[in-house]
LUMVO-600325 format. One record per residue (C-alpha): residue number from 1; residue in one letter; x, y, z. Coordinates in nm, 4 decimals, m for minus. Example, Ala and Ser with C-alpha at 12.3 -4.5 7.8 and 13.67 -1.06 7.14 Angstrom:
- num, residuo, xx, yy, zz
- 1, A, 1.2300, m0.4500, 0.7800 $
- 2, S, 1.3670, m0.1060, 0.7140 $
This chain:
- num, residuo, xx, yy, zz
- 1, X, m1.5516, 1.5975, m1.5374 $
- 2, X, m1.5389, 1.2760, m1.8022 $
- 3, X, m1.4626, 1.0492, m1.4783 $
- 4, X, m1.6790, 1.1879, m1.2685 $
- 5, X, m1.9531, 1.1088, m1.5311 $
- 6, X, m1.8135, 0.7860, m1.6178 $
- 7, X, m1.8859, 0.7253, m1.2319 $
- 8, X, m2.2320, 0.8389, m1.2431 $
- 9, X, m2.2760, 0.5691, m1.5454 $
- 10, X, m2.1439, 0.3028, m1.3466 $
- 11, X, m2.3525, 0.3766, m1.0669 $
- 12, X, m2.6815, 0.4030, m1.2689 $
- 13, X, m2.5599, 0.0715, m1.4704 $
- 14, X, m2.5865, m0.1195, m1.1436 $
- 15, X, m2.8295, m0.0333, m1.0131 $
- 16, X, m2.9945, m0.2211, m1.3141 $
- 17, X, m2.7607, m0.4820, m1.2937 $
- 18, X, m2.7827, m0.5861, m0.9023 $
- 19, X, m3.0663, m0.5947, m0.8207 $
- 20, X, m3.0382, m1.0030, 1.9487 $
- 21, X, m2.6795, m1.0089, 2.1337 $
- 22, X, m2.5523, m1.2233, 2.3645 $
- 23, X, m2.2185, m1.0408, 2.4213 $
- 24, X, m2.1541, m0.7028, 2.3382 $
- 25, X, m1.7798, m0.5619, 2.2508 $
- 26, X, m1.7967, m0.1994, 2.4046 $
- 27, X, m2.1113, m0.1089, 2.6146 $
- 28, X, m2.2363, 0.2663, 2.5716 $
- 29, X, m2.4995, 0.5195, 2.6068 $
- 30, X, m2.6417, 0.5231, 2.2811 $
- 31, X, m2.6929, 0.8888, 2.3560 $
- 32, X, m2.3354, 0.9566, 2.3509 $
- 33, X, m2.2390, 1.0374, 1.9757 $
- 34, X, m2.5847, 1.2909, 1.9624 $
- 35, X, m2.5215, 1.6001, 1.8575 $
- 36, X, m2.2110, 1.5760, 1.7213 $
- 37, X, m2.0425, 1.8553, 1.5461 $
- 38, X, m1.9616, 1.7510, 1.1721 $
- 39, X, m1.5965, 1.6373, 1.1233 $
- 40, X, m1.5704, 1.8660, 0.7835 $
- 41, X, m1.5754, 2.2159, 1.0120 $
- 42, X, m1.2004, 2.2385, 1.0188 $
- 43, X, m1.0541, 2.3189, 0.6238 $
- 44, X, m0.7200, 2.2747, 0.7056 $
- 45, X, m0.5374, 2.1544, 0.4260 $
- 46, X, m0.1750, 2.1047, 0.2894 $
- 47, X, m0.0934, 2.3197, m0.0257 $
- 48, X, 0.1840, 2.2073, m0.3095 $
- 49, X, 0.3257, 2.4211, m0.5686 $
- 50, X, 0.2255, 2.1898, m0.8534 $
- 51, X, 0.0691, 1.8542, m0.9207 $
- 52, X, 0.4173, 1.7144, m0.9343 $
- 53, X, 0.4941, 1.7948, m0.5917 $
- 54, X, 0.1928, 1.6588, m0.4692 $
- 55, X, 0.2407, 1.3078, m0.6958 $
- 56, X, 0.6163, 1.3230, m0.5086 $
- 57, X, 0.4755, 1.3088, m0.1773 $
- 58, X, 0.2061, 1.0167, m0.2387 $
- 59, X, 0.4944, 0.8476, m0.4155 $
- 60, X, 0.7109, 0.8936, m0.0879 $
- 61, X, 0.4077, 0.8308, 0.1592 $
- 62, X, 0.3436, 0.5554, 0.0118 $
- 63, X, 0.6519, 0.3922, 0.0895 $
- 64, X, 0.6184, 0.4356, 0.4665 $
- 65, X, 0.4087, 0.1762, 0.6663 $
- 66, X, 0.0218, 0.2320, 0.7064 $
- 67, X, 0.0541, 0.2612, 1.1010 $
- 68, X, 0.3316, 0.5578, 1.0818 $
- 69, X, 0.2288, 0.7651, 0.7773 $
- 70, X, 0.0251, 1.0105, 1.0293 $
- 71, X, 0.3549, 1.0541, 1.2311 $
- 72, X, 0.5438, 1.0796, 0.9093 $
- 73, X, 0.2948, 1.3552, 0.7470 $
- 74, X, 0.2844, 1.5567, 1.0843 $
- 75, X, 0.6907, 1.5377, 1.0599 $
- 76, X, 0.6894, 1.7043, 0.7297 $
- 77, X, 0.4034, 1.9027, 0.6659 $
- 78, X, 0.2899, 1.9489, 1.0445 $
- 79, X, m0.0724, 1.9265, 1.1970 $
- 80, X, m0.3822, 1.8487, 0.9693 $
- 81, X, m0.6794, 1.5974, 1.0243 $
- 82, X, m0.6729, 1.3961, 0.7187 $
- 83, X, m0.9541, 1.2178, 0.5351 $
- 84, X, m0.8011, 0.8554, 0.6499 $
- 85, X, m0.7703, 0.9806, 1.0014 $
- 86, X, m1.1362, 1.1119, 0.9828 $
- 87, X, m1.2248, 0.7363, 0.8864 $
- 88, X, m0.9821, 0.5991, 1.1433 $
- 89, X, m1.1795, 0.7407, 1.3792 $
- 90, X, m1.5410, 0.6851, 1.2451 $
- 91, X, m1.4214, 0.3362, 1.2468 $
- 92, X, m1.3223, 0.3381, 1.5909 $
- 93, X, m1.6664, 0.5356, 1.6891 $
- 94, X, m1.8522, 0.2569, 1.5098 $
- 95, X, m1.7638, m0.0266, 1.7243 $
- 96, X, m2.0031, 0.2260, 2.0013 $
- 97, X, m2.2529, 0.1717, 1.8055 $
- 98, X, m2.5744, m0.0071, 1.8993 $
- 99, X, m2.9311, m0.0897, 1.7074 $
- 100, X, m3.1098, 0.2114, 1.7851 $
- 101, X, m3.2002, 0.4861, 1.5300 $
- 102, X, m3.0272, 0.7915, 1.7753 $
- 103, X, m2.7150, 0.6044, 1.8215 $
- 104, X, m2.6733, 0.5443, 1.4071 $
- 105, X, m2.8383, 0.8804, 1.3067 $
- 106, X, m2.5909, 1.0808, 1.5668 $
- 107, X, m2.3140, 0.8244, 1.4043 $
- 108, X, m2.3824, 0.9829, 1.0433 $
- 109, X, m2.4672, 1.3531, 1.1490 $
- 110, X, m2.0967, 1.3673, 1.2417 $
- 111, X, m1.9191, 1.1323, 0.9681 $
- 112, X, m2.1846, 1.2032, 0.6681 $
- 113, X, m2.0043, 1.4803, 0.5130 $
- 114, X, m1.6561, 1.3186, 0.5180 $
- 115, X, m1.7421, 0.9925, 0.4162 $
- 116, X, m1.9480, 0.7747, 0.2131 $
- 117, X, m2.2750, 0.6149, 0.4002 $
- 118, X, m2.3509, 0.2794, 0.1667 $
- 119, X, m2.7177, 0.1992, 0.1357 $
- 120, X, m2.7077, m0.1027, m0.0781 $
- 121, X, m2.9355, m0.3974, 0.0359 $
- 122, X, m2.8384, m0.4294, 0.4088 $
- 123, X, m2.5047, m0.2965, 0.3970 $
- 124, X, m2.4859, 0.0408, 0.5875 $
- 125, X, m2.1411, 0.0677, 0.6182 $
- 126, X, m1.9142, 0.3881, 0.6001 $
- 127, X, m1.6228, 0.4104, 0.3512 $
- 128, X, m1.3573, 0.5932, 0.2352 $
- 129, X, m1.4495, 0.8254, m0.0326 $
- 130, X, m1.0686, 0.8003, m0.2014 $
- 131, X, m0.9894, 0.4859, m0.3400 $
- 132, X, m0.6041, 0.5774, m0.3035 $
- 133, X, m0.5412, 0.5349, 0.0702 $
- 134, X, m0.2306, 0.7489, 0.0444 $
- 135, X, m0.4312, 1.0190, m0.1583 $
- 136, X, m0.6472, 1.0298, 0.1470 $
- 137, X, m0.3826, 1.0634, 0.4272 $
- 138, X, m0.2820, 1.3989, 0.2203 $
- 139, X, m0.6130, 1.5453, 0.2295 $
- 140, X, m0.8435, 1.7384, 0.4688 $
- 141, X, m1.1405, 1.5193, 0.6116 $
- 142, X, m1.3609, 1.7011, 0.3170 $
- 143, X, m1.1199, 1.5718, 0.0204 $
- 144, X, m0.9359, 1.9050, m0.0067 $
- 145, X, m0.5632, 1.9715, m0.1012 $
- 146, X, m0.4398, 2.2868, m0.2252 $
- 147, X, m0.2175, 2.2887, m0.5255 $
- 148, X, m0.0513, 2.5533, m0.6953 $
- 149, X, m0.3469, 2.7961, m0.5241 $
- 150, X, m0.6308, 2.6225, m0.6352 $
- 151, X, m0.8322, 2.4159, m0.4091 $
- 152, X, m0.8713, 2.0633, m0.5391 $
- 153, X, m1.1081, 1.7927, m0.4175 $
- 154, X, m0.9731, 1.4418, m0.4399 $
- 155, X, m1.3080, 1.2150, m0.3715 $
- 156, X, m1.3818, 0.9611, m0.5996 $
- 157, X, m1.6063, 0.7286, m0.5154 $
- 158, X, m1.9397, 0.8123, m0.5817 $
- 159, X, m2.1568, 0.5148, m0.5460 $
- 160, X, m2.1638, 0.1717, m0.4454 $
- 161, X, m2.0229, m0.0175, m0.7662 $
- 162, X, m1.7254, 0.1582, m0.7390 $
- 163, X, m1.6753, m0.0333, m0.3732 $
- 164, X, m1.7488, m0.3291, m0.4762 $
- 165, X, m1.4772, m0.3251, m0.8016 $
- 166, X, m1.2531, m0.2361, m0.5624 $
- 167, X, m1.2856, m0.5465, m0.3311 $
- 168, X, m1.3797, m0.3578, 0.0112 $
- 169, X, m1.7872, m0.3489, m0.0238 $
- 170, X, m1.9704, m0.6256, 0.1553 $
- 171, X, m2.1060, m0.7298, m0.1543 $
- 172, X, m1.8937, m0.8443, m0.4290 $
- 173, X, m1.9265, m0.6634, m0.7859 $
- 174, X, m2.2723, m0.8916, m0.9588 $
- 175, X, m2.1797, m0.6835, m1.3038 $
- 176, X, m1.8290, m0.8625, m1.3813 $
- 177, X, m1.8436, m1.1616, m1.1993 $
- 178, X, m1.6579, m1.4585, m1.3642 $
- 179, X, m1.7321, m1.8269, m1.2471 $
- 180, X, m1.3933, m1.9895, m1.1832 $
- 181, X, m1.3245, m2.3737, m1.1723 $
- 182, X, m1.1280, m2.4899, m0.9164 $
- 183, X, m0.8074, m2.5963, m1.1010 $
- 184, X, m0.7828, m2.2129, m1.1836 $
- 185, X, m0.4870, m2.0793, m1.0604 $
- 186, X, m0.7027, m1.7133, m0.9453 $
- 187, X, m1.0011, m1.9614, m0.7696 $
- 188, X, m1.0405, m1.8949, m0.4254 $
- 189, X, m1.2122, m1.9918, m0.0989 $
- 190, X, m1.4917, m1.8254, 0.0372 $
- 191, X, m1.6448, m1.8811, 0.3261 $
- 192, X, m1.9121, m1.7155, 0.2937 $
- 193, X, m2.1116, m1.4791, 0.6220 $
- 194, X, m2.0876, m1.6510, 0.9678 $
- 195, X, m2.3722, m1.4585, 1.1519 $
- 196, X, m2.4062, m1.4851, 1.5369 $
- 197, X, m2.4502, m1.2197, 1.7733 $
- 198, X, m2.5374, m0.9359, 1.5806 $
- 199, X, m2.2308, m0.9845, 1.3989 $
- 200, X, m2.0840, m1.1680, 1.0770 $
- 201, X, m1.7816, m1.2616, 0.9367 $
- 202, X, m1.6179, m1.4146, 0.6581 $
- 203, X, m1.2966, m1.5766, 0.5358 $
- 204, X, m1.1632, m1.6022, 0.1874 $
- 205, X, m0.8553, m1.7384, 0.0686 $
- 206, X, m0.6195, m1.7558, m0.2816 $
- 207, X, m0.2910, m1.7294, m0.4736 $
- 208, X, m0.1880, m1.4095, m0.5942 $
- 209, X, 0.0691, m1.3682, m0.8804 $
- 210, X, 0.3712, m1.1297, m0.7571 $
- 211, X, 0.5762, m1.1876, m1.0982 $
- 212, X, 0.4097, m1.3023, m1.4534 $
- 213, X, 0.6389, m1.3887, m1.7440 $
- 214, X, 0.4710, m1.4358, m2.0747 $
- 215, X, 0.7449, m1.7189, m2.1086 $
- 216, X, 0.5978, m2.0677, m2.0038 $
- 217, X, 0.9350, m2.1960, m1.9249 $
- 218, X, 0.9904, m1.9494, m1.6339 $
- 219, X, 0.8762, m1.9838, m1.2942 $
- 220, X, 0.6026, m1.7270, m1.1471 $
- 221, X, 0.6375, m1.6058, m0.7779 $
- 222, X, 0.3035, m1.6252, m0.5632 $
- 223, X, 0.2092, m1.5505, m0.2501 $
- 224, X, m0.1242, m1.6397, m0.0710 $
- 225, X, m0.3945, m1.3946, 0.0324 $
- 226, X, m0.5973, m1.4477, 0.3531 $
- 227, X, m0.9054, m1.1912, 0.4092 $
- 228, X, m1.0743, m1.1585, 0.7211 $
- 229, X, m1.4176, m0.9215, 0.6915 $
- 230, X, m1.6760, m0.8470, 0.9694 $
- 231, X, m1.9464, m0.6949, 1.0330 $
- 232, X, m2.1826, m0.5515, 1.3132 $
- 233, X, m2.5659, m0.4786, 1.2734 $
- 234, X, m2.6878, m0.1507, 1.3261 $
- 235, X, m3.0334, 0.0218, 1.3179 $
- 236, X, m3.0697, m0.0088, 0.9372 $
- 237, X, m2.8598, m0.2888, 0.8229 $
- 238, X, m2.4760, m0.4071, 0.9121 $
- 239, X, m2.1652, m0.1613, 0.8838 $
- 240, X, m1.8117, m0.2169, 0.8979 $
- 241, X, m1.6036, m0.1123, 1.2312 $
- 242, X, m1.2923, m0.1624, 1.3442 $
- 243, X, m1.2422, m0.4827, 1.5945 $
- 244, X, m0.9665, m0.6924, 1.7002 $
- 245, X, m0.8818, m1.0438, 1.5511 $
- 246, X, m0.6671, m1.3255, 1.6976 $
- 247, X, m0.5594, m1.5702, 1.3607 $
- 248, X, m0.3949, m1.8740, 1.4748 $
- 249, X, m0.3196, m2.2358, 1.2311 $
- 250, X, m0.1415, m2.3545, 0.9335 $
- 251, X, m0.1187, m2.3671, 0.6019 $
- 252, X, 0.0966, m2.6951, 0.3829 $
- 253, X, 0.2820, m2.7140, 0.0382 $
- 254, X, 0.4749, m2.9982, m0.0600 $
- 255, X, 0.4633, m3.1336, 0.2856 $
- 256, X, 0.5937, m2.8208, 0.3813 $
- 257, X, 0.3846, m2.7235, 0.7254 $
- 258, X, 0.4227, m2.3148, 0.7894 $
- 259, X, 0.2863, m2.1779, 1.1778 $
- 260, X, 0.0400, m1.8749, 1.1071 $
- 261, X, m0.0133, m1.6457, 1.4341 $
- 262, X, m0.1787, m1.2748, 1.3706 $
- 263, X, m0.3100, m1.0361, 1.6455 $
- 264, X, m0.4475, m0.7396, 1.4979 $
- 265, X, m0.6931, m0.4446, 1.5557 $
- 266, X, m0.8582, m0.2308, 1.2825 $
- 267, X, m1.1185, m0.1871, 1.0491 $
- 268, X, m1.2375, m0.4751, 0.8065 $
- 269, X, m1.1090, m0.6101, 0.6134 $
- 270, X, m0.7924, m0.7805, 0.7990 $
- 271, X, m0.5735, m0.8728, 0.5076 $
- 272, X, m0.2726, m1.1250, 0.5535 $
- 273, X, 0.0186, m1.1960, 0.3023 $
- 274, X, 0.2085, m1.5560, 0.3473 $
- 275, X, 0.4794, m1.6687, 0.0784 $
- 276, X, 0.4320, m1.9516, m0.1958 $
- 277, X, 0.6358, m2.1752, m0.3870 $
- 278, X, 0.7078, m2.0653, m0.7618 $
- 279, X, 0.4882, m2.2168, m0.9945 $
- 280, X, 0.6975, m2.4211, m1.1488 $
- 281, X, 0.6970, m2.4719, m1.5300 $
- 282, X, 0.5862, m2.8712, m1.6209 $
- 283, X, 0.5915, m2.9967, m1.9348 $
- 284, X, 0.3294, m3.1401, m2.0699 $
- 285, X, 0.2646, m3.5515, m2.1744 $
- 286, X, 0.3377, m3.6282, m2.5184 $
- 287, X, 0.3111, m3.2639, m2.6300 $
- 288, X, 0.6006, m3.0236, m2.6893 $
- 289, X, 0.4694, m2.7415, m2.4697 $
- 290, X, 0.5199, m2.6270, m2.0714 $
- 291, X, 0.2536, m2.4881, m1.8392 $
- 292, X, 0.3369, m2.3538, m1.4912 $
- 293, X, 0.2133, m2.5759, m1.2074 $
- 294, X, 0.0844, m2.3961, m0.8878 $
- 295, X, 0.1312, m2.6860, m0.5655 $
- 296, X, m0.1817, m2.7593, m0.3203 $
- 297, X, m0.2454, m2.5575, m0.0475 $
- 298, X, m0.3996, m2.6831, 0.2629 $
- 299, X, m0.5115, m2.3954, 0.5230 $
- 300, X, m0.6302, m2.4891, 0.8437 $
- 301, X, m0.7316, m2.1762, 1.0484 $
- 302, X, m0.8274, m2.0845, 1.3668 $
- 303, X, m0.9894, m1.7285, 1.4965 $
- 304, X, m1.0718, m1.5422, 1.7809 $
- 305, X, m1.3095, m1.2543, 1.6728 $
- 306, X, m1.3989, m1.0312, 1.9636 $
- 307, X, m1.7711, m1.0352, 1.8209 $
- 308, X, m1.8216, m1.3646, 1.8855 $
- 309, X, m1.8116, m1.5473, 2.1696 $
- 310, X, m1.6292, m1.8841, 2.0948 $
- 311, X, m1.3407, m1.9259, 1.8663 $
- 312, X, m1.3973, m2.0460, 1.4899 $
- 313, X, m1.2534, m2.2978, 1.2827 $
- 314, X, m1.1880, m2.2828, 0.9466 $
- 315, X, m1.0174, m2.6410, 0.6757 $
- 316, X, m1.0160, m2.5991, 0.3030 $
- 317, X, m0.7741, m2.7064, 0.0108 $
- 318, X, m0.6933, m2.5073, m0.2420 $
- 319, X, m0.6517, m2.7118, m0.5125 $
- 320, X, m0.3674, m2.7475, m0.7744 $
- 321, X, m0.3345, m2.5296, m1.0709 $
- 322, X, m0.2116, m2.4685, m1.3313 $
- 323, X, m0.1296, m2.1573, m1.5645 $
C-alpha cells in the first residue's frame, strides 16, 4: 500500500511539474479490431507455494533470452497467456492501426484492461504495466500470480512519470533532468524526432559503465548504447508498435573502425549493445592525482525503418571524457 501511494504522489507531482501518408506498412480494414473481446477474460494464472519460489523462477527466467522465455515458461509451468505476451501482441495489433477513431477505440476496448493507455501530451502509446519484464512473463494478462493461495497482482505502473523514469516513455522524465556537458563521460547523443509519413523516429547514443571502481588507478569497462525509438500516429496522438529496423555503419576508437549490421523486428525501443575500450586511468599534469580517460567515439549510422520510405543517415562524435 506505501508504494502504491508513493506512485500516486509521483504521478500528481508531475503533473505539476510537466506541464498524411505516403506509404503505409500493413494496409487494413480499420473495422477489423471492432468488437473485440477484452484480453483479461481468461484468469489463468501460475500458482507458487511461497514468495521464494516465485523470486526463484524470475531469478531463473531471467537468465534465458527474451525471444525463448515463452517456450521456456510453457516447458515448465505449461500453457498461460502472460502479461508480456498480451503486450507482444497489442504491439503487433498496433502496427494495423490507422487514424480513425473505430480503428484506435476497437484497439483499446481489447488491450485497455491489460495494459496501460498513456495520455500525456500526444503520446498515446500502450505500455507494460510491470516494470520487471520477467515479472510480467510470469503473470496472467491482468497482473495475477497465485502464491501460497492468495491471488497477488503484480502491476506497478500507475501513471506516466513512472514511464518516463524508466527510459521507455516518449517523453523523457522533465522532473530530474540534469544538463550534461559534453566532456561528461554519461553525455549522450540525441537525435531528436524525425517525423515523415505519419511516423517518427529517433536515435540516441552513449557510454555505459559495466564495472566502476572507486579506485582512480583502475580501469572501468564500458560499452556503448545505441537506441532506436519510433513511432506511428494514430487518431489521438502517436503510439508505439512493433516494426522492423535494418541498422547498418560504423562506429571508431583509437583508429579502431568496428562494422555494425542489425536486422530486427519488435516493439520500440530497438536497443543495441557494442563493446568499448576501458577507460583508462591518466594522470594528471603537474598534480599527483589520476582520472580515468574515456577515448572518442565516432558513430556513423545508417537505417532502414519500414515507416519511412528512404533510408536515413545518421554522423555524430561522442566526445572524450573523462571520470
Amino acid at each position: 500500500m506505501k508504494i502504491k501511494n508513493l506512485f500516486i504522489t509521483l504521478c500528481v507531482l508531475t503533473l505539476f511539474s510537466c506541464s498524411n501518408n505516403s506509404i503505409d506498412e500493413v494496409t487494413v480494414d480499420s473495422t477489423s479490431l471492432n468488437h473485440a473481446e477484452s484480453v483479461c477474460s481468461d484468469t489463468t494464472m501460475l500458482d507458487f507455494a511461497s514468495e521464494s519460489d516465485f523470486q526463484n523462477a524470475v531469478d531463473e527466467l531471467s537468465t534465458v533470452d527474451e525471444q525463448n522465455r515463452s517456450e521456456f515458461i510453457k516447458m515448465h509451468f505449461g500453457n498461460m497467456v502472460s502479461l508480456k505476451d498480451t503486450y507482444d501482441e497489442a504491439m503487433s495489433a498496433a502496427e494495423l492501426l490507422d487514424e480513425s477513431s473505430v480503428s484506435y477505440e476497437s484497439f483499446k476496448n481489447k488491450y485497455g484492461k491489460a495494459l496501460y493507455f498513456a495520455n500525456y501530451k500526444d503520446d498515446y502509446g500502450v505500455y507494460l504495466p510491470v516494470s520487471n519484464k520477467v515479472v510480467a512473463s510470469l503473470v496472467n494478462a491482468n497482473g495475477d500470480v497465485r502464491i501460497n493461495g492468495n491471488v497477488k497482482n503484480m502491476k506497478d505502473i500507475f501513471c506516466y512519470a513512472q514511464l518516463q523514469q524508466l527510459g521507455i516513455a516518449m517523453y523523457d522524465y522533465c522532473g530530474s533532468h540534469v544538463t550534461r556537458s559534453a566532456a561528461d563521460v554519461t553525455a549522450e547523443y540525441d537525435s531528436d524526432w524525425y517525423h515523415e509519413n505519419g511516423k517518427k523516429i529517433r536515435v540516441k547514443c552513449g557510454r555505459q559503465i559495466l564495472i566502476d571502481s572507486k579506485i582512480l588507478t583502475t580501469p572501468v569497462s564500458m560499452r556503448m548504447h545505441i537506441e532506436i525509438s519510433f513511432r506511428k500516429k494514430t487518431w489521438l496522438g502517436w503510439t508505439n508498435y512493433s516494426s522492423n529496423i535494418e541498422l547498418t555503419g560504423t562506429y571508431s576508437v583509437a583508429n579502431v573502425k568496428t562494422a555494425i549490421h542489425e536486422d530486427k523486428t519488435a516493439d520500440s525501443s530497438h536497443d543495441y549493445y557494442y563493446g568499448l575500450p576501458n577507460a583508462m586511468p591518466v594522470k594528471m599534469d603537474n598534480l599527483n592525482s589520476y582520472m580515468r580517460l574515456a577515448l572518442p567515439i565516432s558513430v556513423d549510422l545508417k537505417i532502414d525503418y519500414r515507416g519511412i520510405p528512404h533510408e536515413l543517415d545518421y554522423q555524430f562524435t561522442l566526445p572524450a571524457a573523462y571520470m
